[in-house]
Backbone as a printed PyTorch tensor [residue, N CA C, xyz], in Angstrom:
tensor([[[  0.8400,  -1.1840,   0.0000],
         [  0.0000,   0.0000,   0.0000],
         [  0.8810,   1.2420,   0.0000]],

        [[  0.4420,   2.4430,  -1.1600],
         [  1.5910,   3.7980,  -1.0420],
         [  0.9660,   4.4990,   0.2540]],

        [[  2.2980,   5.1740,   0.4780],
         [  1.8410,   5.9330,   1.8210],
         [  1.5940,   7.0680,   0.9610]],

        [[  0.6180,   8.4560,   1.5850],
         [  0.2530,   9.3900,   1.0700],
         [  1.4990,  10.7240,   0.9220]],

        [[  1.4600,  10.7550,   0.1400],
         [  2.3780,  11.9810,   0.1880],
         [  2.5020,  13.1990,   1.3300]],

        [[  3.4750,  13.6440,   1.7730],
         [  3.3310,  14.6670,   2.8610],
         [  3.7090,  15.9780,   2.0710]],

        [[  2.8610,  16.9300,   2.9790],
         [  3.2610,  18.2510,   2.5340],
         [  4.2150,  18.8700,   3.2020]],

        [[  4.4880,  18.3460,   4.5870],
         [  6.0890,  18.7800,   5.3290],
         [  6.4370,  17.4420,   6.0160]],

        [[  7.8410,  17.2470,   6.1460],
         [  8.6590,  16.4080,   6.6360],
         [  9.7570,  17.1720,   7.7970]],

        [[  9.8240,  16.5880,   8.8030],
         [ 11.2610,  17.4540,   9.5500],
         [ 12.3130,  16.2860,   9.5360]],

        [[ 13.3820,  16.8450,   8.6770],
         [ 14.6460,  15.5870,   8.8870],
         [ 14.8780,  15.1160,   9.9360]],

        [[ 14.3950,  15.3870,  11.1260],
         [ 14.9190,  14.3990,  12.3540],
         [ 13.6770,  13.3240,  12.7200]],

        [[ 12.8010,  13.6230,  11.6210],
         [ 11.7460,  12.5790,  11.6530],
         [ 12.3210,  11.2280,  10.5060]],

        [[ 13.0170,  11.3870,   9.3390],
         [ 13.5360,  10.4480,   8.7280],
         [ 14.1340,   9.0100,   8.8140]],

        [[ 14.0090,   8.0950,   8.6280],
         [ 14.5930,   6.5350,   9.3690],
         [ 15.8640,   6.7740,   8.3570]],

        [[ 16.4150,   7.3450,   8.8290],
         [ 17.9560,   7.0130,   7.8800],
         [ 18.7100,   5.7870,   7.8030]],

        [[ 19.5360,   5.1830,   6.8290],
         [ 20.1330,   4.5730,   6.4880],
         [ 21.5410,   4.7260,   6.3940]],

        [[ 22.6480,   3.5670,   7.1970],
         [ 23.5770,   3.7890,   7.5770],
         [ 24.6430,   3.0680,   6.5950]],

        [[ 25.5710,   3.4780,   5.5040],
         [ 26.3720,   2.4500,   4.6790],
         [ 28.0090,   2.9950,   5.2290]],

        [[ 28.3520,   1.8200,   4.3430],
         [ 30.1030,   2.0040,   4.6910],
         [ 30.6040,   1.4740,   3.1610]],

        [[ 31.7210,   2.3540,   2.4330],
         [ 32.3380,   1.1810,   1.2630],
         [ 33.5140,   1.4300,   1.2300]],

        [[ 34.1680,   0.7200,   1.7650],
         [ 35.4360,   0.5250,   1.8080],
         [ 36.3710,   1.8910,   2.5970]],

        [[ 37.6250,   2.3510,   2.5760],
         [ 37.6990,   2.8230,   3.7490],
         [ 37.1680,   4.4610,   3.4700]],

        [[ 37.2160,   4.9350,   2.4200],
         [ 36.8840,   6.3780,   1.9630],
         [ 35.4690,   6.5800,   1.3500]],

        [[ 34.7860,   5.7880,   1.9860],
         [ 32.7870,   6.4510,   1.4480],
         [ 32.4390,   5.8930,   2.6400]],

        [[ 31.5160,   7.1030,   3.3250],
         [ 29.9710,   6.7190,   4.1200],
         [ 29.0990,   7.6400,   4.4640]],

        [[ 28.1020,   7.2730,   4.7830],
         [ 27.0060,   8.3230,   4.4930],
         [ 26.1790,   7.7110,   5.5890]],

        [[ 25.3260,   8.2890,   6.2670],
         [ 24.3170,   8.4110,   6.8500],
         [ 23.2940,   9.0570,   6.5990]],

        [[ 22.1080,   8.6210,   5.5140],
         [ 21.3880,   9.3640,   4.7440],
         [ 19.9350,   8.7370,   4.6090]],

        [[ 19.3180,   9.4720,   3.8430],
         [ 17.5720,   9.4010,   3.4600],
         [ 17.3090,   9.7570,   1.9820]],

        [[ 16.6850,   9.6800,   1.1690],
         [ 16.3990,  10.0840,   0.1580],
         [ 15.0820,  10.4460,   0.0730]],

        [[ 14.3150,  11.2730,   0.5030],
         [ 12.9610,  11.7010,   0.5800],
         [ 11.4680,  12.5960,  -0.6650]],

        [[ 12.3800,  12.8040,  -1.6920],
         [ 11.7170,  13.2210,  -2.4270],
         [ 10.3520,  12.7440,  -2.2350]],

        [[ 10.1610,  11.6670,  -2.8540],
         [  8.3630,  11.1150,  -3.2490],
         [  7.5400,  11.0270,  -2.3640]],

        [[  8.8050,  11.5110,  -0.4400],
         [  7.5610,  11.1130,   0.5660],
         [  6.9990,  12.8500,   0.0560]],

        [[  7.1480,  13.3400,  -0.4530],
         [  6.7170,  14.9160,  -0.2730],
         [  6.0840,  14.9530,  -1.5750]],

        [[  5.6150,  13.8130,  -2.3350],
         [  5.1130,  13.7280,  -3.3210],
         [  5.7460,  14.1540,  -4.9430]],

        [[  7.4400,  14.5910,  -4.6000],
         [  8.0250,  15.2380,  -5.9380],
         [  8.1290,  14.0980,  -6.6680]],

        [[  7.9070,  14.0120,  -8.1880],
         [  8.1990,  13.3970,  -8.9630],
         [  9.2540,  13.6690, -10.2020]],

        [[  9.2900,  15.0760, -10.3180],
         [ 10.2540,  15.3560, -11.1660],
         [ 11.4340,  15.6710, -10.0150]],

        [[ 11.6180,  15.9260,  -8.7020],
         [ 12.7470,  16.3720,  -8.1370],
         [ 13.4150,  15.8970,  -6.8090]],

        [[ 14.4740,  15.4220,  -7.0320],
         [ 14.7650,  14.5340,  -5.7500],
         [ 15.6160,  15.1960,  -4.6570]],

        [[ 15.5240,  14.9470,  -3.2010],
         [ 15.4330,  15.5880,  -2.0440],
         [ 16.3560,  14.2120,  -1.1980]],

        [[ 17.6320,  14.5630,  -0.7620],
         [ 18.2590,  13.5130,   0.4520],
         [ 18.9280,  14.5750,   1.4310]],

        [[ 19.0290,  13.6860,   2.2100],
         [ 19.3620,  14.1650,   3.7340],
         [ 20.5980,  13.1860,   3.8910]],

        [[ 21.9470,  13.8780,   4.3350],
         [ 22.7960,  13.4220,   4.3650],
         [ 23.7590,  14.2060,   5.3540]],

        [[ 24.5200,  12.9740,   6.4170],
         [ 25.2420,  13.1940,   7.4010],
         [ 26.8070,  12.1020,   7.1320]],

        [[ 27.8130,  12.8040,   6.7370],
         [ 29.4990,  12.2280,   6.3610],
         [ 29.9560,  12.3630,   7.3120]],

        [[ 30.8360,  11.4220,   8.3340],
         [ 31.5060,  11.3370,   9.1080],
         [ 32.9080,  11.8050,   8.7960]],

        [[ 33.9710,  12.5430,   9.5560],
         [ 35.0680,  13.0890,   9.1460],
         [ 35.8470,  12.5900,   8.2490]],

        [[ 37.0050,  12.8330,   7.3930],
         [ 37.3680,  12.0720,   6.7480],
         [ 36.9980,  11.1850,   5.2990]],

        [[ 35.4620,  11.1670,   5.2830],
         [ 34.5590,  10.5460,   4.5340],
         [ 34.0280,  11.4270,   3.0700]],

        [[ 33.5640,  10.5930,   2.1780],
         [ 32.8010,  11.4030,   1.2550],
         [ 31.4830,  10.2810,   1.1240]],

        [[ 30.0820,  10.8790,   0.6220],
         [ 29.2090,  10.3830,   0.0890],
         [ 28.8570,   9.5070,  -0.8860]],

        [[ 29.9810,  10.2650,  -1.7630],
         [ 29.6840,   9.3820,  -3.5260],
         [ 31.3190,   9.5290,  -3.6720]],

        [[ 31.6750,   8.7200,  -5.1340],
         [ 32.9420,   9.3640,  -5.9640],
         [ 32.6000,  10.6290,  -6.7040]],

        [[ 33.7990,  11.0390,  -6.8360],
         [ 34.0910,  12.3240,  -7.8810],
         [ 32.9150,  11.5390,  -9.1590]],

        [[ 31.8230,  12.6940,  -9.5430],
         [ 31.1250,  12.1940, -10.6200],
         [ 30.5370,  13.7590, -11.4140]],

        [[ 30.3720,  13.2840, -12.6720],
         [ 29.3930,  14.2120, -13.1930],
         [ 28.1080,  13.4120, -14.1660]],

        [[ 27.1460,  14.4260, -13.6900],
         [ 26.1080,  14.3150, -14.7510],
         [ 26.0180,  14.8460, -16.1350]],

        [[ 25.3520,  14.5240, -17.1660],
         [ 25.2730,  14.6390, -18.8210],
         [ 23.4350,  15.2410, -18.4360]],

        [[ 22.6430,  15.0140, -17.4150],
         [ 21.3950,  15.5990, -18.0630],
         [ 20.9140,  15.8800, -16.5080]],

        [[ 21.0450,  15.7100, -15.0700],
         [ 20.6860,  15.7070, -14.0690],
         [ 21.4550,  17.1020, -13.5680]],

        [[ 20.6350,  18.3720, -13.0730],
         [ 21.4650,  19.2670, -12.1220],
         [ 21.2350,  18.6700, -10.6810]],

        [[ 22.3290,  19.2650,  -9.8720],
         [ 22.1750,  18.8670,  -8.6390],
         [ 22.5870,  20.5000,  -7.6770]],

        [[ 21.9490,  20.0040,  -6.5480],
         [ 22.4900,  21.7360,  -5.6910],
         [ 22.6770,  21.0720,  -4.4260]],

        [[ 23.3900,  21.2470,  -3.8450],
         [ 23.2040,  20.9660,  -2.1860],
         [ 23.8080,  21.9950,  -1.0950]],

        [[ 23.1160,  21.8310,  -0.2390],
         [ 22.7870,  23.1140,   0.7870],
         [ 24.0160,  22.4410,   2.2530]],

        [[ 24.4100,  22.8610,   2.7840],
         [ 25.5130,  22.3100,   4.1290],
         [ 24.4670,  22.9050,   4.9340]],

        [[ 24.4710,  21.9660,   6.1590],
         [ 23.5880,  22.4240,   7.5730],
         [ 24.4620,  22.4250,   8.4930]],

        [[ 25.7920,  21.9410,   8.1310],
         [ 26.0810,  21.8650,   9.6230],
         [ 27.9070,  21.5090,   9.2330]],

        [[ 28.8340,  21.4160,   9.6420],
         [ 30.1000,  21.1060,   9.5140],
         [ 30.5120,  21.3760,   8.3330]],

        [[ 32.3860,  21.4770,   8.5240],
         [ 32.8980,  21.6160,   6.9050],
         [ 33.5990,  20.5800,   6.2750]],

        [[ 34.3580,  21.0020,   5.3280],
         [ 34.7230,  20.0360,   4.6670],
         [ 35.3580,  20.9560,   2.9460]],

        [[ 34.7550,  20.0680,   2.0980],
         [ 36.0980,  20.1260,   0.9520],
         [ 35.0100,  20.1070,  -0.5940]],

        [[ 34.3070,  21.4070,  -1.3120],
         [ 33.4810,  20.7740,  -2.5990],
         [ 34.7360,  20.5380,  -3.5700]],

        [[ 35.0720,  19.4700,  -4.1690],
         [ 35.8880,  18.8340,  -5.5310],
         [ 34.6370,  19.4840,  -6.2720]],

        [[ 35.1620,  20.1880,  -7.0700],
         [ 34.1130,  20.6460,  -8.7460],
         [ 35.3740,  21.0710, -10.0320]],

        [[ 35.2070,  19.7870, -10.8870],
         [ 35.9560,  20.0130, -12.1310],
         [ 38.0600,  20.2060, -11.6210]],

        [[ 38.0890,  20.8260, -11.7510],
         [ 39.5360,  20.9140, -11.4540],
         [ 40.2880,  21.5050, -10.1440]],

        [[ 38.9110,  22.2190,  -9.6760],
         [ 39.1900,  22.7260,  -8.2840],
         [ 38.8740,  22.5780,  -6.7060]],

        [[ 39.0530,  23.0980,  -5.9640],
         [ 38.5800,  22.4510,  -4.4830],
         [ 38.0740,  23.4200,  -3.4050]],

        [[ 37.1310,  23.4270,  -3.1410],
         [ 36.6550,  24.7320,  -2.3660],
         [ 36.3130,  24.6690,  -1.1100]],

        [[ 36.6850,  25.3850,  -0.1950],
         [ 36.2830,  24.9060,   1.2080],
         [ 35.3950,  25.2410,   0.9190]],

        [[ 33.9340,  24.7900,   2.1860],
         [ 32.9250,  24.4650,   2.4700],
         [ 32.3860,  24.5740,   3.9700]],

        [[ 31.3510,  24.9780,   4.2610],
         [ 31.0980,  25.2890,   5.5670],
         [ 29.6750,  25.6120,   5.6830]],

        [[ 28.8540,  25.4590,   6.8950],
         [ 27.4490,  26.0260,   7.0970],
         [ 26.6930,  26.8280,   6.6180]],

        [[ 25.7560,  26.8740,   5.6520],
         [ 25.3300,  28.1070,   5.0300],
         [ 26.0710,  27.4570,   3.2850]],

        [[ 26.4290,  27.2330,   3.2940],
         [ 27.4220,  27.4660,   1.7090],
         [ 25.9250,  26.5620,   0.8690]],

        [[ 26.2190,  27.1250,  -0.3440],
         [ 25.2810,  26.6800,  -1.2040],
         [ 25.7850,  25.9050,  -2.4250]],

        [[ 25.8370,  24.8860,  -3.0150],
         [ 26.7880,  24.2180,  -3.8070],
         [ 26.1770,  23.6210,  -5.1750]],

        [[ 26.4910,  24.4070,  -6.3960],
         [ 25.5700,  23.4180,  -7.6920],
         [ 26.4680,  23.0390,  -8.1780]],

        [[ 25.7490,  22.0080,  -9.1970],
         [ 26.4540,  21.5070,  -9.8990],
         [ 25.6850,  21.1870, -11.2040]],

        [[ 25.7910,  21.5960, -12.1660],
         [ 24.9850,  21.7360, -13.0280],
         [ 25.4230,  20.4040, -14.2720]],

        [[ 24.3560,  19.8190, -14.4290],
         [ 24.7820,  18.6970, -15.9510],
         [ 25.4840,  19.2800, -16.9380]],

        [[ 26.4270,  18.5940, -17.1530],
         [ 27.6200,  18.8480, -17.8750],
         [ 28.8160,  17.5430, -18.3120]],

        [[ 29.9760,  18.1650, -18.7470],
         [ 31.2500,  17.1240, -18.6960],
         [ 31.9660,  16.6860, -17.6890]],

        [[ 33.3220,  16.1920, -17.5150],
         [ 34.3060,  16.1430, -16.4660],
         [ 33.9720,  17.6300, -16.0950]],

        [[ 34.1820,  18.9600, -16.4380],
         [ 34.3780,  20.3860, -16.2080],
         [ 33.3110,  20.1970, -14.8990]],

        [[ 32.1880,  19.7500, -14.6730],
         [ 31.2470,  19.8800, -13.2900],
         [ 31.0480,  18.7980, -12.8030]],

        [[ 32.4270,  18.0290, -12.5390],
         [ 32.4230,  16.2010, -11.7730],
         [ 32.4480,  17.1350, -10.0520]],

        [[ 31.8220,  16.1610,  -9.5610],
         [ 31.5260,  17.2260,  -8.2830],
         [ 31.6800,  15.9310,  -6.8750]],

        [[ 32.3680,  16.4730,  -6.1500],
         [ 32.7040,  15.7190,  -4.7260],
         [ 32.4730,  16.5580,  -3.4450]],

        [[ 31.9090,  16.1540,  -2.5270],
         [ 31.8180,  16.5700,  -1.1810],
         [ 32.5680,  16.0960,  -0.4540]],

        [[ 33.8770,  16.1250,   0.4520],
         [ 34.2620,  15.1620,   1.5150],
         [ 34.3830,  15.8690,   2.6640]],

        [[ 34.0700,  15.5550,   3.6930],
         [ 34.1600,  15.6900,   5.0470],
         [ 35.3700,  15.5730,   5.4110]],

        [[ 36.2770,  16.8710,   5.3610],
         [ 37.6070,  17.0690,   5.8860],
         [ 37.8180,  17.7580,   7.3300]],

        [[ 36.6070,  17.8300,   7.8120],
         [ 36.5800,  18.8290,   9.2070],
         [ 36.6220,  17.5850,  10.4590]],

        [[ 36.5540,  18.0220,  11.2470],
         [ 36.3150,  17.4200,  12.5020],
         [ 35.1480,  16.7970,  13.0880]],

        [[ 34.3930,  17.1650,  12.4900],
         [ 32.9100,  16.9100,  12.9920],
         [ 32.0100,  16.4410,  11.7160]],

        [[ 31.1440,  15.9750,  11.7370],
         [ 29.5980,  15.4020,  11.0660],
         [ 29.8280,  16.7920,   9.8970]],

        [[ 30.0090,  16.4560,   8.3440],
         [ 28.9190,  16.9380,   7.7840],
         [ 27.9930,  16.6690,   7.5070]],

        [[ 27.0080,  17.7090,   7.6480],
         [ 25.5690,  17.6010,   7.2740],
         [ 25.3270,  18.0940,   6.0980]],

        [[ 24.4470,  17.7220,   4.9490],
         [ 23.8940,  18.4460,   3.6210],
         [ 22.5980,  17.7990,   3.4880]],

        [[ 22.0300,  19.1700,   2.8620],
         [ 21.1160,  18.5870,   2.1580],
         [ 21.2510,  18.5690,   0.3900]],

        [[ 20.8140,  17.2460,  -0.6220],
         [ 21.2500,  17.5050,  -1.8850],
         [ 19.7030,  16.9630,  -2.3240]],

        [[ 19.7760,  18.5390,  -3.0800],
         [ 18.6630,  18.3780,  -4.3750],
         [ 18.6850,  18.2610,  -5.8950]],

        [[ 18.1500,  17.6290,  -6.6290],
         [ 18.3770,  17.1820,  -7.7770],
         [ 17.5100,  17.2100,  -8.6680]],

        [[ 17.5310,  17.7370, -10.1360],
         [ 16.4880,  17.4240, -11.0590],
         [ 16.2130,  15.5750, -11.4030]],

        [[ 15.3140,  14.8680, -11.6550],
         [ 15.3770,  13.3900, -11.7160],
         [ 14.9890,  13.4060, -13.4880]],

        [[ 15.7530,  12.9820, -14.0480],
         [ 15.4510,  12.7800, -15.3990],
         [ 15.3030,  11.3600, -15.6330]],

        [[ 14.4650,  10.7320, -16.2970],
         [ 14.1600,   9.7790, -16.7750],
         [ 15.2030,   8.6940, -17.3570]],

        [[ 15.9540,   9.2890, -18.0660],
         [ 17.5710,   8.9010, -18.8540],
         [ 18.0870,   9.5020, -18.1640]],

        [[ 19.7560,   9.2810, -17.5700],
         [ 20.8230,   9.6400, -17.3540],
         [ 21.8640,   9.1050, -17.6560]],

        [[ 23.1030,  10.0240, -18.3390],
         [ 24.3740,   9.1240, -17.8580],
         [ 25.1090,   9.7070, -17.1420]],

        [[ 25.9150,   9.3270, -16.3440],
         [ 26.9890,   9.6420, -15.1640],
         [ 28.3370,   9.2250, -15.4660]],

        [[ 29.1200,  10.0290, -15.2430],
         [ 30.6530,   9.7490, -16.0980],
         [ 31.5840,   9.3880, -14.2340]],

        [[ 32.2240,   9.2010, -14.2210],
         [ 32.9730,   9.0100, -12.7940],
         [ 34.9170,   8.7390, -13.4140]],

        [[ 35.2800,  10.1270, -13.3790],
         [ 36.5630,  10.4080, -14.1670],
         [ 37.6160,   9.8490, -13.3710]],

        [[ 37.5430,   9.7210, -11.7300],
         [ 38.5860,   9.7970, -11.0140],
         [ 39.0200,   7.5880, -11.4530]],

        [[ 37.6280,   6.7690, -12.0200],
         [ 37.8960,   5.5720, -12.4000],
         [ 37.6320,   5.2670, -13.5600]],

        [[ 37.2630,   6.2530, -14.5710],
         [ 36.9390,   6.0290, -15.7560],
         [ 35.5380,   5.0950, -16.1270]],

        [[ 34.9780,   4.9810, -15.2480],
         [ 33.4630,   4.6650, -15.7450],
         [ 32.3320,   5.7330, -15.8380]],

        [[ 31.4790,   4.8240, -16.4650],
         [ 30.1440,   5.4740, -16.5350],
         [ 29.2670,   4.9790, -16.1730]],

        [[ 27.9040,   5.4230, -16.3460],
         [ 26.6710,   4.9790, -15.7190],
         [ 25.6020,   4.9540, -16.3940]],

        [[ 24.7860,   4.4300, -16.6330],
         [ 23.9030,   4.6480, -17.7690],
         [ 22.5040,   4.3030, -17.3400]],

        [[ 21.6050,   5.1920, -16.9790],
         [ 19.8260,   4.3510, -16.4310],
         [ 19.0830,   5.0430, -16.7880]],

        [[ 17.8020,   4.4010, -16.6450],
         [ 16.6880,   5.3380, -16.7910],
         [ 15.8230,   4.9210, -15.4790]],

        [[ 14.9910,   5.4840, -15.5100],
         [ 13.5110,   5.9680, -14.6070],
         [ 12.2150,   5.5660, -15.0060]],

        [[ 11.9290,   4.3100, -15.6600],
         [ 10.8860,   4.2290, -16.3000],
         [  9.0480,   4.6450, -15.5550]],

        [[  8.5260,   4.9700, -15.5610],
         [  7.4500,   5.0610, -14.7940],
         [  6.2920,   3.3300, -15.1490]],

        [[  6.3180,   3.2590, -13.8300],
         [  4.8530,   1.9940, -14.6080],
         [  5.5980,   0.8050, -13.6860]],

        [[  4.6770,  -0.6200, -13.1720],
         [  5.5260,  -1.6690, -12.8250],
         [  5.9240,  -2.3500, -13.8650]],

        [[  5.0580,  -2.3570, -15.1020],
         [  5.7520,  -3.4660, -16.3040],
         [  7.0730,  -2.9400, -16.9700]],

        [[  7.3960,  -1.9600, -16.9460],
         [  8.3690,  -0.9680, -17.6020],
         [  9.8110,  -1.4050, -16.8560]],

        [[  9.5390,  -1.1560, -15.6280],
         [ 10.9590,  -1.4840, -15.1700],
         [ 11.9970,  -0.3110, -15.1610]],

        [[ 13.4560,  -0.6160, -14.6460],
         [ 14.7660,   0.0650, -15.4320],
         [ 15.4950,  -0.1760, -15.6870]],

        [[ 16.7180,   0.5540, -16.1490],
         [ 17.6120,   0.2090, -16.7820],
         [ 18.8970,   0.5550, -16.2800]],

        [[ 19.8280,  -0.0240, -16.0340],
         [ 20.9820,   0.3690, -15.2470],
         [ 22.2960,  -0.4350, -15.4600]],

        [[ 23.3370,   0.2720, -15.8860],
         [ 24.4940,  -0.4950, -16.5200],
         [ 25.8380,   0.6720, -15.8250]],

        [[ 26.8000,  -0.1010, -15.6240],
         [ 27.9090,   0.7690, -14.8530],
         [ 29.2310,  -0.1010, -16.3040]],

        [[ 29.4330,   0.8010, -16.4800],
         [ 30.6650,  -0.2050, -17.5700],
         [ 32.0400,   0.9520, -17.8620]],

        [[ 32.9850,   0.7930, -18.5010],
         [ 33.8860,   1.3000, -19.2210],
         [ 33.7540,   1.2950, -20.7160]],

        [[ 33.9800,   2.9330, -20.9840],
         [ 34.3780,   2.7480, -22.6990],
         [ 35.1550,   1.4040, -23.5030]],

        [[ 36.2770,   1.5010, -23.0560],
         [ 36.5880,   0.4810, -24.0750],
         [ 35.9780,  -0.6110, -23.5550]],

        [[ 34.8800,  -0.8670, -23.2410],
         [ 34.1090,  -2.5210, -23.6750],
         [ 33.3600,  -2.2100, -24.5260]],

        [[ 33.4470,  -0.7770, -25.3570],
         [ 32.1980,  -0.5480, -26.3840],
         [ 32.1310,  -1.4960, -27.8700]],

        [[ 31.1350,  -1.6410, -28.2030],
         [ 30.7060,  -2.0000, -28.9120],
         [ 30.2820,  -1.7620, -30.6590]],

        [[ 30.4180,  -2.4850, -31.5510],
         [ 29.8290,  -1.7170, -32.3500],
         [ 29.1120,  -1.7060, -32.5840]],

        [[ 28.3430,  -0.6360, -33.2460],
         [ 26.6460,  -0.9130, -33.4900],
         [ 25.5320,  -2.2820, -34.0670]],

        [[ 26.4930,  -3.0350, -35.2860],
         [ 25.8100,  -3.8990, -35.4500],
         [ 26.4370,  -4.8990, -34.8270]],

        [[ 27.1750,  -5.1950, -33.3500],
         [ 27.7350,  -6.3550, -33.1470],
         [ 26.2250,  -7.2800, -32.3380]],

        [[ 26.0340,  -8.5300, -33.0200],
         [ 25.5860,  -9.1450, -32.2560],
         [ 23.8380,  -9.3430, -32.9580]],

        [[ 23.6800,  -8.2230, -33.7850],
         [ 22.9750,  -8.2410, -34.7050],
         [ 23.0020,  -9.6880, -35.9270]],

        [[ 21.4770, -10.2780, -36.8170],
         [ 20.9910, -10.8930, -37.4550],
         [ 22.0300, -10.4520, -38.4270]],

        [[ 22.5310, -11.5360, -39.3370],
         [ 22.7450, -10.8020, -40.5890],
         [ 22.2290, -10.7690, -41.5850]],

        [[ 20.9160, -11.6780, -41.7440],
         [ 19.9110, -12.1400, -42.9810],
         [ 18.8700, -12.2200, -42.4990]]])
């Protein structure tokens, strides 16, 4: 059964979710958009322990993203440069090439907190420069529809008719 959409949420009401990957990613986070009923725009709540980052260095080809700091500092990676970061700071990152691959890490002493908002596009691809992959999904709407989701490297590409009928 869907739960009904809310018209306000307070993040300390959220059941967050606690991950670890390996020794440089973790997050303590929520992803809340759809409880607030958005469908085109996605909404997470996110707490990095010192030392830590959320995601890898990545950029989007069709997704903007913005995220807001609530609380501790740390380090934005965007494209070639590195910007401190602190309470209040406001951070986009707009779909693009490597030029807007974008990283958060928690270089301070304490908990960062952010919040990151996002346009949700249906198709995306995601490039991730610092390992040379990409990402490739969609969003289909519907249960028969499904999605689509592939993490690979260029050179396993393909050619267009490989694998194709020939008669």
């Amino acid at each position: 059964m869907a739960t009904e959409p809310k018209a306000v949420i307070n993040t300390a009401d959220l059941q967050l979710e606690h991950w670890t990957q390996g020794e440089l990613y973790e997050s303590t986070d929520k992803s809340f958009g759809t409880l607030l009923g958005l469908a085109g725009l996605g909404v997470s709540y996110n707490e990095v322990p010192p030392g830590k980052s959320g995601c890898p260095f990545h950029n989007h080809h069709v997704e903007d993203e913005l995220f807001y700091v609530i609380a501790g500092t740390g380090e934005y990676r965007f494209g070639d440069e590195r910007h401190a970061i602190k309470a209040g700071d406001v951070l986009g990152a707009p779909a693009g090439g490597p030029e807007t691959a974008h990283q958060i890490i928690n270089t301070g002493t304490a908990t960062l907190i952010y919040l990151g908002i996002s346009t949700m596009a249906k198709t995306e691809i995601v490039e991730y420069p610092d390992s040379g992959k990409f990402l490739a999904k969609t969003n289909r709407d519907g249960p028969k529809t499904g999605r689509f989701r592939h993490i690979g490297r260029p050179e396993g590409d393909l050619d267009y008719w490989d694998g194709e009928p020939s008669a």
